[in-house]
C-alpha positions in Angstrom: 97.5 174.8 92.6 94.9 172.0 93.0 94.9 169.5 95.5 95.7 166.0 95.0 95.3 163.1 98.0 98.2 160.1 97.5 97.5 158.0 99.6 99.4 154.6 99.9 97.3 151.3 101.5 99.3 148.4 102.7 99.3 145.6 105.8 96.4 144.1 107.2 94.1 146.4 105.3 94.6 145.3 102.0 94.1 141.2 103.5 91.0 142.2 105.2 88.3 142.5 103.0 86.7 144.5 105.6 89.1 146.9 106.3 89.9 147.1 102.4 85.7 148.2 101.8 86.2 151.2 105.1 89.3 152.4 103.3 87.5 152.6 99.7 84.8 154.0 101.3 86.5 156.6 102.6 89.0 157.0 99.6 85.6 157.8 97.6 84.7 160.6 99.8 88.2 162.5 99.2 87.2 165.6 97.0 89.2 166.6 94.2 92.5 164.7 92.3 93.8 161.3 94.1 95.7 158.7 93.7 95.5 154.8 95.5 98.8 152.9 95.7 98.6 149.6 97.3 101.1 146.9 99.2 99.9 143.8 99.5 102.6 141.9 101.1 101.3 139.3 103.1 99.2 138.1 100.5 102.3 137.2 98.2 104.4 135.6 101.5 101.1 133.7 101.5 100.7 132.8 98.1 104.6 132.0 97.9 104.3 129.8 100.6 101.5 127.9 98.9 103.8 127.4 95.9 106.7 126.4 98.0 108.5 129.1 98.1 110.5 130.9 100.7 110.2 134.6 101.5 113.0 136.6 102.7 113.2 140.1 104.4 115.7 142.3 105.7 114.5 145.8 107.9 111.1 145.5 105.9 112.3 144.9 102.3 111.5 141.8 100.7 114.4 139.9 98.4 113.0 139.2 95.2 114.4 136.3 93.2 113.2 135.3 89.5 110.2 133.2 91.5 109.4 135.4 93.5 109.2 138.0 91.2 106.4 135.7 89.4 104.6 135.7 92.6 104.2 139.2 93.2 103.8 140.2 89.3 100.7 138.4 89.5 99.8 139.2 93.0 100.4 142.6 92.8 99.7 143.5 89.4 96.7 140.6 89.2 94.8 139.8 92.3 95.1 142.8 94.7 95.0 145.3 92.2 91.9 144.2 90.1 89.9 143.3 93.6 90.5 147.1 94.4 89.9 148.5 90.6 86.7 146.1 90.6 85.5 147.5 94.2 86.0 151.2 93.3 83.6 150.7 89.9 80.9 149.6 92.5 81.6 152.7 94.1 81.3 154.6 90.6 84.9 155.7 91.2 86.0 155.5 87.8 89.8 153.8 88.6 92.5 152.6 86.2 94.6 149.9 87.3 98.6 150.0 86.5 102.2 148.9 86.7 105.1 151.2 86.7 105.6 149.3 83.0 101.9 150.8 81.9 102.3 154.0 80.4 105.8 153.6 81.0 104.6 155.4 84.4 107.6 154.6 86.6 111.0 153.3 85.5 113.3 151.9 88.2 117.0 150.5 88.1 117.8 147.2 89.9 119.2 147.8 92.9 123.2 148.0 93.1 124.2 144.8 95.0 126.2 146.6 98.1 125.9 144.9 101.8 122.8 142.7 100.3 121.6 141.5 97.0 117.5 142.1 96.9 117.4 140.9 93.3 114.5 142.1 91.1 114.5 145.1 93.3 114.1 148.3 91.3 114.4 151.9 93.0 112.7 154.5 91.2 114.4 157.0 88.9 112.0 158.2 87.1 108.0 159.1 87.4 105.9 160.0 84.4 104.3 163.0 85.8 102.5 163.5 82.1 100.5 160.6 81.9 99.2 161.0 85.5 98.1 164.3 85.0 96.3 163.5 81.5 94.4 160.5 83.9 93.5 162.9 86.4 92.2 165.5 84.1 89.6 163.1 82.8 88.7 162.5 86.7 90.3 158.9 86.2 91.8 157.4 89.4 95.0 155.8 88.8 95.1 152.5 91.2 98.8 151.7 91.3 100.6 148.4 92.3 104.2 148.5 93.4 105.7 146.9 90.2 108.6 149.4 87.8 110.1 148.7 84.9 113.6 149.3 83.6 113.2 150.3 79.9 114.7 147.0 78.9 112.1 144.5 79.0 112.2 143.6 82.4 109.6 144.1 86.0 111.3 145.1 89.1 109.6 144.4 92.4 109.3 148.1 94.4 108.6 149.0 97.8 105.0 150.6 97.6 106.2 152.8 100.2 108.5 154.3 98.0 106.3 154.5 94.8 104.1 156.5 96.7 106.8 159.2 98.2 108.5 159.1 94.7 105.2 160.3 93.3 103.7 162.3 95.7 107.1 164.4 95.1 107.0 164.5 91.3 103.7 165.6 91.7 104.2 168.1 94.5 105.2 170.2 90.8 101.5 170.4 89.6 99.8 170.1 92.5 99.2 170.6 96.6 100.0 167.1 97.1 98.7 165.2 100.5 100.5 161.8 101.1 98.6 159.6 103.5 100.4 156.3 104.6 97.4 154.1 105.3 97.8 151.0 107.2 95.6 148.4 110.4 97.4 150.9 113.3 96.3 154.6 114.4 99.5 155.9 113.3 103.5 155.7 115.0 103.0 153.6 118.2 105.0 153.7 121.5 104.1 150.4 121.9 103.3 148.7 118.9 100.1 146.7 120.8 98.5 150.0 122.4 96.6 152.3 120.1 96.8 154.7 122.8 100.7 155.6 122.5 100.2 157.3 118.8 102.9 160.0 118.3 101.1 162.7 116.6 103.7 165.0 115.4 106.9 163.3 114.8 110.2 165.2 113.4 113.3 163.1 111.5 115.6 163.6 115.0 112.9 161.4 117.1 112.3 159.3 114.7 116.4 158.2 114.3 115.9 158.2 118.2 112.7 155.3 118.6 114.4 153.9 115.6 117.8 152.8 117.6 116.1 151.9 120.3 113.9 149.5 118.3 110.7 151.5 119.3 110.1 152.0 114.8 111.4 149.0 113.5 111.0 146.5 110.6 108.1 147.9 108.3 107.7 151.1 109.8 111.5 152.3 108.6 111.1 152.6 104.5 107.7 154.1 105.6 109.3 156.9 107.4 112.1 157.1 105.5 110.1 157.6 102.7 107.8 159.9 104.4 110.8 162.1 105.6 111.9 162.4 102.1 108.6 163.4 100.5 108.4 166.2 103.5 112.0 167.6 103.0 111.5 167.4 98.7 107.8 169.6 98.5 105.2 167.2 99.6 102.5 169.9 101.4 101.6 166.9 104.4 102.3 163.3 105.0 100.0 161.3 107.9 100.7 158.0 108.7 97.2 156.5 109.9 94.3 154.0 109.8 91.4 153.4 107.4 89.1 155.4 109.6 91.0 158.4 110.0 91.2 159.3 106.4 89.1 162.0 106.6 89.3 163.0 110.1 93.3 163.6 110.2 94.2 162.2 113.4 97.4 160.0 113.0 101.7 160.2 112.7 101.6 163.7 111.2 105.3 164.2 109.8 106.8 167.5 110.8 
């Protein structure tokens, strides 16, 4: 089978416009099939907050009430994922930007209110593997932003984190998929503030371990979580690392 690179953006990187110009730089030197799927978080608590309106999160997850769900339609969908589609032109990578809604790419239910209500909070159910491949056979890069759809008229906020497992495994049918969760750190820190203390092979027992210890917390969790899953479901290698280290593979590997 052919290769194809996922690779997911999110945190500081996507803020930075410096940062953001390493990682397309180095997302245009990746040979073969790829995919970008971006975050963009802070932007829309930053935005929100400009518009008077409060964001809440819980282990990572934003909630997502009907305003909110404005904000990051057009942050998400709008802003960030334009700025990239624009940059990667320059770079004559020939991108496509999308929702889960275009192409009916990824369809999502709302989230089951259990312990918490997230509101427009969609988990993915189903990933249109066909349309992908039709994009990547005409050598068009498919620029994602974290935004499903139910089938019923409406946009469900997404964790990015979990669009780009959820595809990376649907995928993993067609091709040697490689699932890179990009982000401002090295990869898995020991301590969060020393670049030094990457874990570079990291299993699903130690990671439970840091985890109830409070050593992987907040953000980090439906990273790994999500990473775990893609591993265990077909997903040939997931690497948690910076913008740099792209092409170098030094990182979190997931084992």
């Amino acid at each position: 089978m052919d290769k194809l690179t996922v690779i997911k953006v999110g945190g500081k990187v996507v803020e930075d416009p410096t940062s953001l110009n390493v990682l397309l730089d180095q997302f245009k030197k990746v040979s073969g099939n790829k995919i970008l799927i971006h975050g963009g978080g802070r932007i829309a608590t930053e935005i929100a907050g400009k518009l008077g309106i409060k964001t809440q999160m819980v282990d990572g997850r934003r909630i997502t009430d009907s305003e909110m769900l404005e904000v990051v339609t057009m942050v998400y969908g709008g802003l960030i994922n334009k700025r990239i589609v624009a940059d990667l032109q320059a770079r004559n990578c020939n991108a496509i930007g999308l929702t889960g809604a275009d192409l009916d790419l990824i369809r999502a239910k709302k989230r089951d209110v259990k312990d918490i209500d997230y509101g427009f909070v969609g988990d993915v159910k189903d990933v249109n593997t066909g349309e992908l491949r039709l994009l990547l056979n005409e050598n068009v890069v498919p620029v994602i932003a974290p935004l499903t759809h139910d089938g019923k008229g409406n946009l469900l906020n997404t964790n990015a984190d979990t669009i780009a497992s959820e595809v990376a495994i649907e995928l993993s049918n067609h091709f040697n998929v490689y699932l890179f969760y990009c982000f401002e750190k090295a990869g898995v820190l020991i301590d969060s503030e020393d670049e030094n203390t990457v874990i570079h092979d990291l299993d699903l027992k130690h990671f439970k371990k840091y985890q109830s210890k409070g050593i992987i917390n907040a953000g980090m969790i439906p990273k790994l979580d999500n990473g775990f899953r893609a591993k265990q479901k077909g997903v040939k290698e997931v690497l948690i690392t910076n913008q740099e280290n792209i092409a170098t593979g030094k990182g979190t590997r997931l084992i």
